[in-house]
Residue frames relative to the residue before (quaternion, step in Angstrom):
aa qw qx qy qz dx dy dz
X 1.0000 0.0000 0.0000 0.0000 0.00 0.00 0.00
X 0.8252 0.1866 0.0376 0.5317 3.44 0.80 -1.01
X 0.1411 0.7549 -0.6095 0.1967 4.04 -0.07 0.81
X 0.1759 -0.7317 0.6557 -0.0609 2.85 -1.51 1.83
X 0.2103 0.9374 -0.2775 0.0060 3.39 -0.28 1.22
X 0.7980 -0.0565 -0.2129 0.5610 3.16 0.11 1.79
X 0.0258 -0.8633 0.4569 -0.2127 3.04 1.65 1.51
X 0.1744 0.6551 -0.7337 0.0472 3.35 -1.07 1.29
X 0.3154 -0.7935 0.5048 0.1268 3.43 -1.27 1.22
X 0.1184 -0.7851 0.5400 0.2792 3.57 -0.66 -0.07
X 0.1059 0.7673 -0.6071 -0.1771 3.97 -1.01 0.04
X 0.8090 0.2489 -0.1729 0.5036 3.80 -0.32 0.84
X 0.4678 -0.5200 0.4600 0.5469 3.29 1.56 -1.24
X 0.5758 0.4177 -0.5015 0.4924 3.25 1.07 0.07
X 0.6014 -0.5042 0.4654 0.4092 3.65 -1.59 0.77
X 0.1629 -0.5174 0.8365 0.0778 4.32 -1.49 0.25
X 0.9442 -0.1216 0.1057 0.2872 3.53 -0.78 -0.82
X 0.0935 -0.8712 0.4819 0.0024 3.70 -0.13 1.08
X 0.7692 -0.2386 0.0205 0.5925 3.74 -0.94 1.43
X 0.1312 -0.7349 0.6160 -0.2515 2.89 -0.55 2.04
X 0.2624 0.7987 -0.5193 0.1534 4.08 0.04 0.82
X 0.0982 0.7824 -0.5353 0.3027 3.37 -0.11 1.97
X 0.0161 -0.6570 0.7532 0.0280 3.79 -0.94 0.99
X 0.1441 -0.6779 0.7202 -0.0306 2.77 -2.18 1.21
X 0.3035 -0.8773 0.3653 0.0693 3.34 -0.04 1.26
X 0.6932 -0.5342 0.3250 0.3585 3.73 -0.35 0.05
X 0.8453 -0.1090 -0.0859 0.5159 3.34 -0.09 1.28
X 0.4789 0.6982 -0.3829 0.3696 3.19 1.51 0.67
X 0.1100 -0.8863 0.4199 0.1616 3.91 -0.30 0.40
X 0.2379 -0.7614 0.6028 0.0132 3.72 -0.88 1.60
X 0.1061 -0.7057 0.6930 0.1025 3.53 -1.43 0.57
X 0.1683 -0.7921 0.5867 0.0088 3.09 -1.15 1.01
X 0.2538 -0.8447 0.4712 -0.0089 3.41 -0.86 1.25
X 0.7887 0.5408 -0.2547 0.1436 3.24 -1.33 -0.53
X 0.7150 -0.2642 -0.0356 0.6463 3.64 -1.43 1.26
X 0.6680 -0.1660 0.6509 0.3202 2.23 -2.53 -0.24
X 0.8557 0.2063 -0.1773 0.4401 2.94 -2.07 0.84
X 0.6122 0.4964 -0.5182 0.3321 3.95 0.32 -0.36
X 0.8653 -0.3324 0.2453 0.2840 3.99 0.62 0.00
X 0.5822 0.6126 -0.4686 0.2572 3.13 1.10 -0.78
X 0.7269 0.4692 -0.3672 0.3416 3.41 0.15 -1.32
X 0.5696 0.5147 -0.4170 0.4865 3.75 1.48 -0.48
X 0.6763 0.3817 -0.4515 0.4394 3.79 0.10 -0.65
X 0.4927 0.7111 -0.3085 0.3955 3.80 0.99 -0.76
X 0.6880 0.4404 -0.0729 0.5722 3.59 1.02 -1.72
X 0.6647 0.4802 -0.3267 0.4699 3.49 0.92 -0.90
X 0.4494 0.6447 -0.2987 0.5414 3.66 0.80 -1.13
X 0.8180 0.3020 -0.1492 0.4662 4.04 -0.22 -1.28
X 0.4695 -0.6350 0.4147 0.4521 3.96 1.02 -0.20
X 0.1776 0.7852 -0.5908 -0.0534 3.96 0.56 0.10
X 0.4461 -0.6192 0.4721 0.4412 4.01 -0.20 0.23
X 0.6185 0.6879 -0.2362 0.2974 3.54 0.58 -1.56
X 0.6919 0.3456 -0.2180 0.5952 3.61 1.85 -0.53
X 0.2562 -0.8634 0.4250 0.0910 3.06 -1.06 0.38
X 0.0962 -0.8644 0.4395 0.2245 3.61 0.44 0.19
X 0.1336 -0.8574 0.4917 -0.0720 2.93 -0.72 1.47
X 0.6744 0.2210 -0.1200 0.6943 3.32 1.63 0.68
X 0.7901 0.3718 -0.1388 0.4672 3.56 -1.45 0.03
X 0.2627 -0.5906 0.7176 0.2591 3.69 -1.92 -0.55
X 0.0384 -0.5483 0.8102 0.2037 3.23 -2.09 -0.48
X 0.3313 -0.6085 0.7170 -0.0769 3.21 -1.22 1.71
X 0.0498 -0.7111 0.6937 -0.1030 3.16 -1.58 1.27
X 0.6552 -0.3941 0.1401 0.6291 3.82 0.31 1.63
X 0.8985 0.0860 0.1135 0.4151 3.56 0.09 1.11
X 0.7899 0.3818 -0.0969 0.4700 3.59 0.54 -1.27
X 0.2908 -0.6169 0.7124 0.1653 3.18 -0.96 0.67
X 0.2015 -0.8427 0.4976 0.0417 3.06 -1.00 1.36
X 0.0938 -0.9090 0.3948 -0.0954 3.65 2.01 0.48
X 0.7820 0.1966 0.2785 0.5218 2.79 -0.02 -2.05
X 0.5504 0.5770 -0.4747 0.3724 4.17 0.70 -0.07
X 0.4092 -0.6013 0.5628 0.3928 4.22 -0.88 1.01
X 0.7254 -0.4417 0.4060 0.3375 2.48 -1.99 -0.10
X 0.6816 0.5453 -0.2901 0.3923 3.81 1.01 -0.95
X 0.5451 0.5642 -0.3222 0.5298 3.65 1.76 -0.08
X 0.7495 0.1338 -0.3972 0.5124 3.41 0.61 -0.18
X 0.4591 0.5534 -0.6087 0.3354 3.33 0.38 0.34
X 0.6179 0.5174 -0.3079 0.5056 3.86 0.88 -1.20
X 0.8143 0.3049 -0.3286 0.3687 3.65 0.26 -0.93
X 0.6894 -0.5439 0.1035 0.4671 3.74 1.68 1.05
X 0.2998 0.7491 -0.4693 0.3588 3.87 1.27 0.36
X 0.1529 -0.8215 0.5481 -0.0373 3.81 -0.06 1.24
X 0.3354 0.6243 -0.7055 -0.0070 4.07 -1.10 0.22
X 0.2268 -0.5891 0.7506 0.1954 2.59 -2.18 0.96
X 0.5320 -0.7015 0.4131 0.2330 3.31 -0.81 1.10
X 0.5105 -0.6088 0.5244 0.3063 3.54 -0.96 0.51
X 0.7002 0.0306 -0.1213 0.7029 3.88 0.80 -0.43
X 0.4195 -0.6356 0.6184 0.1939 3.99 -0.81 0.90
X 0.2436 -0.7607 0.5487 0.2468 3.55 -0.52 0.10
X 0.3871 -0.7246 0.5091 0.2568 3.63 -0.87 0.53
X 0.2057 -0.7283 0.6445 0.1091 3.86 -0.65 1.09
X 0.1433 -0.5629 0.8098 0.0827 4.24 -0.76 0.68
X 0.8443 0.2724 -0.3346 0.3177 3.14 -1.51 1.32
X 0.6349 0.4390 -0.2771 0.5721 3.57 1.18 -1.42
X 0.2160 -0.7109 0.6662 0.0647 3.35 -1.51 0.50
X 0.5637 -0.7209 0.2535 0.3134 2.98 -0.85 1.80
X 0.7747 0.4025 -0.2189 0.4358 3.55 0.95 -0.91
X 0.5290 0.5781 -0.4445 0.4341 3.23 1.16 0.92
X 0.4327 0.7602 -0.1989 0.4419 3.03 2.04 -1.43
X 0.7023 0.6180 -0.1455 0.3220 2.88 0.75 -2.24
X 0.7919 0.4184 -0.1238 0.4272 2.86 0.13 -2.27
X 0.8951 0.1949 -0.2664 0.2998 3.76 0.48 -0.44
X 0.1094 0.6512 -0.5855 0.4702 3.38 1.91 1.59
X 0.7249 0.4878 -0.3068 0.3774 3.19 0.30 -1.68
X 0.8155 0.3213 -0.3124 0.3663 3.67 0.29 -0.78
X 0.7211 0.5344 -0.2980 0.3250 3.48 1.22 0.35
X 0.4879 0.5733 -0.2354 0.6147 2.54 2.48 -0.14
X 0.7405 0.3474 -0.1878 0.5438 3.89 1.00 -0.86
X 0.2512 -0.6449 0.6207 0.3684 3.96 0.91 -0.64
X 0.4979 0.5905 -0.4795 0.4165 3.95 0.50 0.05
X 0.2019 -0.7996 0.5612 0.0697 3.95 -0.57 1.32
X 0.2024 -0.7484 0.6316 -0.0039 4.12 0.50 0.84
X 0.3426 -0.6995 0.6169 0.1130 3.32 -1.05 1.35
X 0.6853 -0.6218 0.1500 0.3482 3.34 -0.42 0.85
X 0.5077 0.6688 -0.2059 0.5026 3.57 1.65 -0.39
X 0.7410 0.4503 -0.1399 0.4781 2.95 0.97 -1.00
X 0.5849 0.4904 -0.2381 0.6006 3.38 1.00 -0.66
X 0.6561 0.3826 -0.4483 0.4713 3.97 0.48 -0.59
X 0.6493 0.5190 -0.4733 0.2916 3.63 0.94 -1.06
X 0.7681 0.3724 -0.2805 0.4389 3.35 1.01 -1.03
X 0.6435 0.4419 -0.5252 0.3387 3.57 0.44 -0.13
X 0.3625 0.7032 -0.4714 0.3899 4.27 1.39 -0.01
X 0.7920 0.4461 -0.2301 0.3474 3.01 0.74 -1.63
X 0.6343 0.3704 -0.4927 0.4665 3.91 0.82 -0.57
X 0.6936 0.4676 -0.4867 0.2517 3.73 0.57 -0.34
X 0.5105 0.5990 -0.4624 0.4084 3.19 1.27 -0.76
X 0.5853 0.6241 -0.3354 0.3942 3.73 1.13 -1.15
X 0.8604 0.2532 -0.1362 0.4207 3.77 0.34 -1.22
X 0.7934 -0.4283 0.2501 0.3530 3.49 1.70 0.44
X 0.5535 0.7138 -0.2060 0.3764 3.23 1.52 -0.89
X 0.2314 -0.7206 0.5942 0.2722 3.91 -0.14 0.79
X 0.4509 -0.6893 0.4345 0.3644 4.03 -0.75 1.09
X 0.4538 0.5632 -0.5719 0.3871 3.69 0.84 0.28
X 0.3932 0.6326 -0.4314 0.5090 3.75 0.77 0.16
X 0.7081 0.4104 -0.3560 0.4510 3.90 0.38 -0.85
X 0.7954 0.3872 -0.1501 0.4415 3.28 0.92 -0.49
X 0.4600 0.6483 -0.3735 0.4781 3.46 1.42 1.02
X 0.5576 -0.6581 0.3361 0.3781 3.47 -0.56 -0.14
X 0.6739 -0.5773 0.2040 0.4135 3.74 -0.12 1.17
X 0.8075 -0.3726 0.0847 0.4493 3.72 0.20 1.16
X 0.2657 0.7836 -0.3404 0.4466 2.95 1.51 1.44
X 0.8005 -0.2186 -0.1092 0.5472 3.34 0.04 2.10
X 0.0014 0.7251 -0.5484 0.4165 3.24 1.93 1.53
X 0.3238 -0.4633 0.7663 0.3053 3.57 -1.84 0.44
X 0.6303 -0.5138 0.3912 0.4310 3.13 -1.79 0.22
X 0.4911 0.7210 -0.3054 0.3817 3.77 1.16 -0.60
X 0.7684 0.3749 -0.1674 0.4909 3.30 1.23 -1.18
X 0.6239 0.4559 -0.4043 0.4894 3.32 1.27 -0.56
X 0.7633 0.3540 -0.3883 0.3758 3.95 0.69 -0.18
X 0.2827 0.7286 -0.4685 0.4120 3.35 1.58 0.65
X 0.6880 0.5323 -0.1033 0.4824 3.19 0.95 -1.90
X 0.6083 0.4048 -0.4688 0.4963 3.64 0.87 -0.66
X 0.7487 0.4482 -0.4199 0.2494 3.78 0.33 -1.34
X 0.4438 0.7031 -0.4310 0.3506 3.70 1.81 -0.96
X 0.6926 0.5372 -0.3274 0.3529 3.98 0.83 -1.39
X 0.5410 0.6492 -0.2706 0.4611 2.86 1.08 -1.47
X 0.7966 0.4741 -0.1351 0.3499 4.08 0.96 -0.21
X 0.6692 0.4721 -0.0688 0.5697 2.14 1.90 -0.89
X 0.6176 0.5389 -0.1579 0.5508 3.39 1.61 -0.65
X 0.0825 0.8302 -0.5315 -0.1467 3.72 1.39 -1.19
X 0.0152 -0.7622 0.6464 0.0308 3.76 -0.14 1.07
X 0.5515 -0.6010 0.4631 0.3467 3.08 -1.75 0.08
X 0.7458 -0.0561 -0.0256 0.6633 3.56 1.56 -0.12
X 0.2631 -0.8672 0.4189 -0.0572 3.16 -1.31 1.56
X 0.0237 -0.8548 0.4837 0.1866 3.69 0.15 0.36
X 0.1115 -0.8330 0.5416 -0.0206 3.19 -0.70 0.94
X 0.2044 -0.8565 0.4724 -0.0392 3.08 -0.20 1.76
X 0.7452 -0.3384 0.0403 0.5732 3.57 -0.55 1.95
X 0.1675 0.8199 -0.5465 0.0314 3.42 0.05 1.61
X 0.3807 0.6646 -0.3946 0.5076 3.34 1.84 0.70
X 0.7734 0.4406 -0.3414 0.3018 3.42 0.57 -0.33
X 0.7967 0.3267 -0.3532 0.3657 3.22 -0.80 0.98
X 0.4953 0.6562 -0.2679 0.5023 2.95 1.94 0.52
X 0.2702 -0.6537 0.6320 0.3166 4.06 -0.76 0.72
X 0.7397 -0.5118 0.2821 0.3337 3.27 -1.75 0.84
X 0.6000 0.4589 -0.4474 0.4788 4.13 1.04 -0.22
X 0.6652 0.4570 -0.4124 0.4226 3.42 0.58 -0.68
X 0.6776 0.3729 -0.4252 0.4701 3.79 0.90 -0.84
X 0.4034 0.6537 -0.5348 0.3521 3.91 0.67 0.09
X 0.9120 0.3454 -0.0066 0.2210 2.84 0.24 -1.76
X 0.4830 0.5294 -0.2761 0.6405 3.17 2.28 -0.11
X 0.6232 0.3983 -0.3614 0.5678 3.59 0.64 -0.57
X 0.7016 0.2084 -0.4758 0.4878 4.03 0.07 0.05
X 0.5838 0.5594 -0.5136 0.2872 3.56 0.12 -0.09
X 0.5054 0.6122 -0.3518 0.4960 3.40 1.83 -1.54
X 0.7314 0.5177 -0.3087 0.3188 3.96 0.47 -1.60
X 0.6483 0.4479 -0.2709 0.5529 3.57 1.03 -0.97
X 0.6824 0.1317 -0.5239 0.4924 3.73 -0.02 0.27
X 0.5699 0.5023 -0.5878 0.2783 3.57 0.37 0.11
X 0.7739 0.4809 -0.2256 0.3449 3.23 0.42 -0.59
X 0.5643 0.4678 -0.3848 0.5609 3.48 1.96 -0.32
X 0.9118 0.2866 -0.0915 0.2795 3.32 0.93 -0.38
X 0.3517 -0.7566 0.4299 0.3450 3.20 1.91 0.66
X 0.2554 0.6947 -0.6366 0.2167 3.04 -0.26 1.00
X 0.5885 -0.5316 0.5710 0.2123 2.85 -1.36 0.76
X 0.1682 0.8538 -0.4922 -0.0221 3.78 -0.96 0.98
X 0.0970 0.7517 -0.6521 0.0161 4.02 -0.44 0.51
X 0.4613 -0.6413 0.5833 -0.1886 2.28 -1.33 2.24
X 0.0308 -0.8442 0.5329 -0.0483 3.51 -0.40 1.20
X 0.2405 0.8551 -0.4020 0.2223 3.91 0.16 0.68
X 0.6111 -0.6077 0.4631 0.2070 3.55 -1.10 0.36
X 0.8344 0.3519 0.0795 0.4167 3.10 1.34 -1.73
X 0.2032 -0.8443 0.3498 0.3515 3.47 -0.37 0.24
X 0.0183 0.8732 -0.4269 0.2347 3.36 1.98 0.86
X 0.8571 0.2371 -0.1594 0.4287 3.11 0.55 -2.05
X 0.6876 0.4744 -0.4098 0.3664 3.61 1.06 0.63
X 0.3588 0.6653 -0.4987 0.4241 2.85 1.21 1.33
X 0.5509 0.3593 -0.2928 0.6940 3.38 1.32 -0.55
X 0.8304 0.3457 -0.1760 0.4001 3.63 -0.56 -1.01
X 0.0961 0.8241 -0.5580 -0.0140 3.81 0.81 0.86
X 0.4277 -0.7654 0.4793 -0.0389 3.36 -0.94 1.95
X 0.4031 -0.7687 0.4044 0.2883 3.72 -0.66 0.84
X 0.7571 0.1660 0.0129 0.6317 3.52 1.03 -0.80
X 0.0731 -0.7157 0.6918 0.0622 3.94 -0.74 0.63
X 0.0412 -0.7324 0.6702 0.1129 3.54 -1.01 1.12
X 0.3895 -0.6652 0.5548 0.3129 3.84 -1.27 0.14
X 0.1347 0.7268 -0.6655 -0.1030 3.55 -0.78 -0.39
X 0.2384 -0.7756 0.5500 -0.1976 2.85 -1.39 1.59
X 0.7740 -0.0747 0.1808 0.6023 3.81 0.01 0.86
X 0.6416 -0.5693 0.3177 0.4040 3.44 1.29 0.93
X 0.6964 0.3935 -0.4525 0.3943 3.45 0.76 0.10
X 0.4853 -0.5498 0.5412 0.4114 4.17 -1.04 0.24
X 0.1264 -0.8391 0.5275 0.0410 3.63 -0.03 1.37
X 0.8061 -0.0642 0.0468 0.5864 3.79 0.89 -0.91
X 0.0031 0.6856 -0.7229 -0.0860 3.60 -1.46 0.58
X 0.2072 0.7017 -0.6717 0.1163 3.04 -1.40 0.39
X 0.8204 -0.3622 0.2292 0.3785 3.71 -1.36 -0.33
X 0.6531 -0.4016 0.3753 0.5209 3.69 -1.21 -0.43
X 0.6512 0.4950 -0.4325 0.3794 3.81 0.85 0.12
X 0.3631 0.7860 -0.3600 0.3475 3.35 1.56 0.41
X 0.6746 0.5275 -0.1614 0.4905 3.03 1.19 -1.69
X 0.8356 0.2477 -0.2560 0.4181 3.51 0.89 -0.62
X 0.3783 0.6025 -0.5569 0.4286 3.19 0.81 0.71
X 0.6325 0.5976 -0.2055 0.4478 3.37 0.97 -1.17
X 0.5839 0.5504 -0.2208 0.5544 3.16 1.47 -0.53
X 0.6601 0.4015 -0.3437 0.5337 3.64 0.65 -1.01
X 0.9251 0.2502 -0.0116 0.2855 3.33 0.36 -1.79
X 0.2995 -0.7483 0.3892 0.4460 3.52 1.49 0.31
X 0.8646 -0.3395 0.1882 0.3190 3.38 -2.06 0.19
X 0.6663 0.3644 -0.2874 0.5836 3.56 1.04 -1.44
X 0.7399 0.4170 -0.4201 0.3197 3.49 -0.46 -0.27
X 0.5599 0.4379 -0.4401 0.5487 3.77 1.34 -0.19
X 0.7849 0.4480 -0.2900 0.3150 3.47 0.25 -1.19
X 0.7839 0.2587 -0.0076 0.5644 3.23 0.98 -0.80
């Protein structure tokens, strides 16, 4: 579904991520690790079209497409998903305005306004969210807990065909990561989605058990291998696996 090949990234002119070659298959789910600063949130940003990067080497294929030159609101539409590692806070935009017209620009489906509240109740009621939330400003004076509530709520509302989710464990106590990580597992599995699993920790791959863990290191893809990666990485930190 997704093939990065010989991804090099630029941000400023300074190199982020150098010969990057990664396939994500269909309904398969990867976690990606390692330090600060080694890249993730950049291959992550790159992956979604951010302008601010540049690719200065390599592709990223979407079933086929070279996504080079594709905006950001195209791969969102053709099913490209991120929850953001820091949500931004919008003063003024209202979440269920936000909401309601993602949904119709992402689905082409126009929900009369009733209809959309019934269904947008129900993912909050799903991820926890009191529905006074729809009527707040877009993750504006949000804990971090609530703002990655709201990411997993979209993620439902939006149903992509593959989602990156960028350290959606952090800021969360260990019931809230329970319960977001099975909600994440059940639409994977109802919906073969594609899933890459960005994180720090190998906490959330205890719930969320991952087919392939890759490392990246100093921007380069240093190791992949299975879910016993992550916990090595755990016992023995980064230098002592890699090196």
């Amino acid at each position: 579904m997704i093939k990065f090949s010989h991804l090099t990234v630029l941000f400023n002119d300074t190199v982020i991520l150098k010969d990057i070659s990664l396939v994500l298959e269909k309904g398969t789910i990867h976690a990606l690790m390692g330090p600060n600063g080694s890249g993730k949130s950049t291959l992550a940003a790159t992956l979604m079209g951010y302008p601010q990067y540049e690719i200065a080497g390599g592709s990223i294929f979407f079933d086929g497409q070279d996504l080079s030159t594709v905006p950001i609101e195209q791969r969102a539409r053709a099913g490209l998903f991120l929850a953001c590692q820091y949500p931004p806070a919008v003063p003024g935009v209202e979440v269920f305005t936000f909401l309601k017209e993602a949904h119709r620009m992402l689905t082409c489906q126009d929900l009369s306004v009733a209809v959309f509240k019934d269904l947008l109740y129900s993912v909050l009621d799903t991820v926890k969210l009191d529905h006074s939330f729809a009527y707040r400003a877009l993750n504006d004076g949000f804990s971090g807990g609530e703002k990655k509530r709201l990411e997993v709520a979209q993620l439902l509302l939006f149903k992509p065909r593959c989602a990156v989710l960028d350290e959606i464990d952090s800021g969360l106590d260990i019931d809230a990561l329970s319960h977001l990580t099975d909600i994440i597992k059940q639409e994977q599995k109802r919906t073969d989605m594609t899933l890459l699993l960005i994180t720090h920790y190998n906490r959330m791959l205890e719930y969320i058990h991952p087919d392939y863990v890759h490392i990246l290191y100093k921007g380069t893809l240093a190791l992949s291998g299975d879910r016993s990666v992550a916990q090595q990485i755990e016992k023995r930190g980064y230098d002592e696996l890699l090196f």
